[in-house]
N, C-alpha and C positions, 0 to 999 in steps of 0.2 A: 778541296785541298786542305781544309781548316780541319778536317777528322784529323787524319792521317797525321797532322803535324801536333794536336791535343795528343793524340793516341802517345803518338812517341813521348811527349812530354813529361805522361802522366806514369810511361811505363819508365821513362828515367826515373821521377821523381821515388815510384816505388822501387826501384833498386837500390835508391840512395838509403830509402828510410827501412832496408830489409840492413844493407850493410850497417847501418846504423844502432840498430837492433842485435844485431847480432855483436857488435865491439862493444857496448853496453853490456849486454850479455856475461861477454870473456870478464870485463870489467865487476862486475857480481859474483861472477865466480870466482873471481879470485879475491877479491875481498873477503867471500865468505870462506873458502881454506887456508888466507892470511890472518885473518883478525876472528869472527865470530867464530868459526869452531873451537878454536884456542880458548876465546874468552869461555863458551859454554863447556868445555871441558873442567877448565879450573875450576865454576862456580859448582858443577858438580863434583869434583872430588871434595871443594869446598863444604857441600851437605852432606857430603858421602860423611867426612869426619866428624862434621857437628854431630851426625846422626850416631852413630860410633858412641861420639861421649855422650850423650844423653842417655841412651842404651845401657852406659855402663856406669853414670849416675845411678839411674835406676834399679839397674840391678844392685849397687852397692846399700842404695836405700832400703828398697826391700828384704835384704839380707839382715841390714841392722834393725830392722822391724822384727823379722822374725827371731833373732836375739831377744828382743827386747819382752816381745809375748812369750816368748820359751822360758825365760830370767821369773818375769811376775806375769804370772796369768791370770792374775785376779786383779789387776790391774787393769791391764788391756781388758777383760770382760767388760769390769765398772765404767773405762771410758767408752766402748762400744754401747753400754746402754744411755750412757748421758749423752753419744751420738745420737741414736734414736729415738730419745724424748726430746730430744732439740729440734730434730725432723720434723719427727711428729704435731709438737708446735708449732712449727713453722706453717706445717702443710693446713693445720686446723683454723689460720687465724685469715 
């Protein structure tokens, strides 16, 4: 008689820790369509923009760069080789 009454016990027990798991569950799921999607949404629009302005730093840079070689190019030449002997050095010592 000791099965029979374990057997039952055991398959209560698992029903309780099945419903329990599953309200846990709903609990998860809605946390994460309350709160994290949101949150990861904003931090990505968040990089979205950062990335936006850096992109458009850059290209402002580079535009004033190529002013700036277009203007004096004997300039830009001279410091592109005092780049390269400074390299150069570098990589020699």
């Amino acid at each position: 008689m000791q099965a029979p009454q374990t057997e039952g016990l055991v398959n209560a027990i698992a029903a309780d820790a099945s419903d329990e798991i599953a309200r846990l569950r709903e609990k998860v799921e809605l946390l994460m369509s309350e709160r994290v999607t949101p949150a990861v949404s904003a931090v990505a629009a968040e990089v979205g923009a950062a990335a936006a302005s850096a992109r458009d730093t850059m290209r402002g840079q580079a535009d004033r760069l190529e002013g700036a070689v277009k203007e004096q190019p004997f300039v830009a030449i001279g410091l592109a080789a005092l780049a390269g002997f400074l390299v150069a050095s570098l990589i020699r010592r």
